[in-house]
C-alpha positions in Angstrom: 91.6 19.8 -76.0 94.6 21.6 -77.4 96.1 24.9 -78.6 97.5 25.1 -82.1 99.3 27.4 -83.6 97.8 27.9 -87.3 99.8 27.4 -90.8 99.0 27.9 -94.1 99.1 24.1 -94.8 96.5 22.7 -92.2 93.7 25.1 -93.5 90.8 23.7 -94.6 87.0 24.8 -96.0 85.8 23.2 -92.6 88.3 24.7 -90.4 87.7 28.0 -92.3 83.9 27.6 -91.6 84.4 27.0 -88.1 86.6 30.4 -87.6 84.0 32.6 -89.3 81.1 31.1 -87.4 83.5 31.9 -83.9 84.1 35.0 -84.6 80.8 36.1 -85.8 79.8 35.4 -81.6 82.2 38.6 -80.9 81.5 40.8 -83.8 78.1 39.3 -85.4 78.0 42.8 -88.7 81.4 42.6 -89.6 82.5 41.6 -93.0 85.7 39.1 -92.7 88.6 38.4 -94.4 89.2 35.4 -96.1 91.6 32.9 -94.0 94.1 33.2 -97.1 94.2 36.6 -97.2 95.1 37.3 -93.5 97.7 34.1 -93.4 99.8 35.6 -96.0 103.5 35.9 -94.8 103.5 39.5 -95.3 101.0 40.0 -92.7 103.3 38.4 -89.8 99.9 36.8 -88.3 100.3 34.3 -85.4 96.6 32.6 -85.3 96.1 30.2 -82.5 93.1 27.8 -82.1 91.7 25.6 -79.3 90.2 22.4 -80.9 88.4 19.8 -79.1 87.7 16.9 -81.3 87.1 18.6 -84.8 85.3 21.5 -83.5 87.2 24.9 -83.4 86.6 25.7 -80.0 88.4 29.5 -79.0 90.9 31.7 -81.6 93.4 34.6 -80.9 95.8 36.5 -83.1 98.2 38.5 -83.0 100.0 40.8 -86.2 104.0 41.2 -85.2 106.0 44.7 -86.4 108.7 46.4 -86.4 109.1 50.1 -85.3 112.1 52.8 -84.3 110.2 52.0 -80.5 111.1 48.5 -80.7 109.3 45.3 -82.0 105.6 45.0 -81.3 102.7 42.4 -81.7 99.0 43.1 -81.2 96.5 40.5 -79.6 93.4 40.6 -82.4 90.4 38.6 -82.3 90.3 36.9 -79.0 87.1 34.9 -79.0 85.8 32.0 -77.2 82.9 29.8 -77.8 79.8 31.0 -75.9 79.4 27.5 -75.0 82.9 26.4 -73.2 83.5 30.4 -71.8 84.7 30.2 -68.1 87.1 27.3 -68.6 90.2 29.1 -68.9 91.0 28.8 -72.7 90.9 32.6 -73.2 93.8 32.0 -70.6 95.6 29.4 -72.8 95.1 31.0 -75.9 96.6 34.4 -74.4 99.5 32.8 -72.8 99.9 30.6 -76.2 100.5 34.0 -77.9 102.8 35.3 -75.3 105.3 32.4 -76.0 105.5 32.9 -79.5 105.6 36.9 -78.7 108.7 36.1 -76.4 110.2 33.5 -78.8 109.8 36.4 -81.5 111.7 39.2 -79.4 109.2 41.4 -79.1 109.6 44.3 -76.8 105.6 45.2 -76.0 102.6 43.0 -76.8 99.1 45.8 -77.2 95.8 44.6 -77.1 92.7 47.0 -77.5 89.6 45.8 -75.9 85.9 47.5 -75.2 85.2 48.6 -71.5 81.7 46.7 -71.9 84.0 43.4 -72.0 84.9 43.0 -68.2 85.5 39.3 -68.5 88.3 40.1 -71.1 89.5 42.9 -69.1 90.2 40.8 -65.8 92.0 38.2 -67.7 94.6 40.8 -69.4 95.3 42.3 -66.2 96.1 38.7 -64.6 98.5 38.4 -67.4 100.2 41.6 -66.9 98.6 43.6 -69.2 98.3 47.3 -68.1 95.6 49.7 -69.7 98.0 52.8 -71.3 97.4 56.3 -70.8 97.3 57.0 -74.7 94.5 57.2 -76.6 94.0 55.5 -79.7 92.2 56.6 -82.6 90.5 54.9 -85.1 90.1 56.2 -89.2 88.0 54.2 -91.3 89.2 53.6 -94.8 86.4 53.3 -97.6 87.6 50.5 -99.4 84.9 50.7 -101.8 
């Protein structure tokens, strides 16, 4: 088993596949975005993946910017396979991001997660991760 970081040149229709099939097990109705699309440079994405053997096992991301506050990533789309949940790679992926969120400079790492996912919740708190007294809100854009 291993934890990749993901580049633009080791995408593939397959690996692609696997990805939307993952992440449909944490967010079944939502209409994606083509792997292209969210690898281009200008979107300073750092997309990990745990494969074992071809199979696309667990994925995390996380978008990088900068702001007058400092320099800032998000964690996005942490998902694990149903089947190999419990064995730590949510762990591995998270700490996989926080390198490269270190080797970047960054100055905060955010995550936003639901209170229904307590699993989730207990492994960013093990990390370090503190739950912020601001609120967040949310405007969805009709992109129609």
């Amino acid at each position: 088993m291993t934890i990749n970081l993901l580049t633009t040149e080791n995408i593939t229709v397959e690996m692609e596949n696997q990805m939307v099939k993952l992440f449909k097990q944490l967010n079944p109705g939502l209409q994606l975005n083509p792997l292209a699309k969210i690898m281009e440079k200008k979107n300073q994405l750092s997309l990990v993946y745990c494969q074992e053997g071809d199979q696309i096992i667990g994925m995390a991301s996380m978008c990088t910017y900068n702001v007058f506050s400092g320099s800032k990533g998000i964690v996005e789309d942490v998902v694990v396979d149903t089947a190999y949940r419990g064995r730590g790679l949510g762990r591995q992926l998270m700490e996989k991001l926080l390198t490269i969120a270190e080797q970047k400079g960054l100055t905060e790492v955010l995550l936003f997660t639901g209170n229904h996912r307590q699993s989730a919740i207990r492994l960013y708190t093990k990390l370090g991760f503190e739950k912020s007294q601001s609120g967040m809100y949310r405007l969805k854009l009709d992109q129609n």
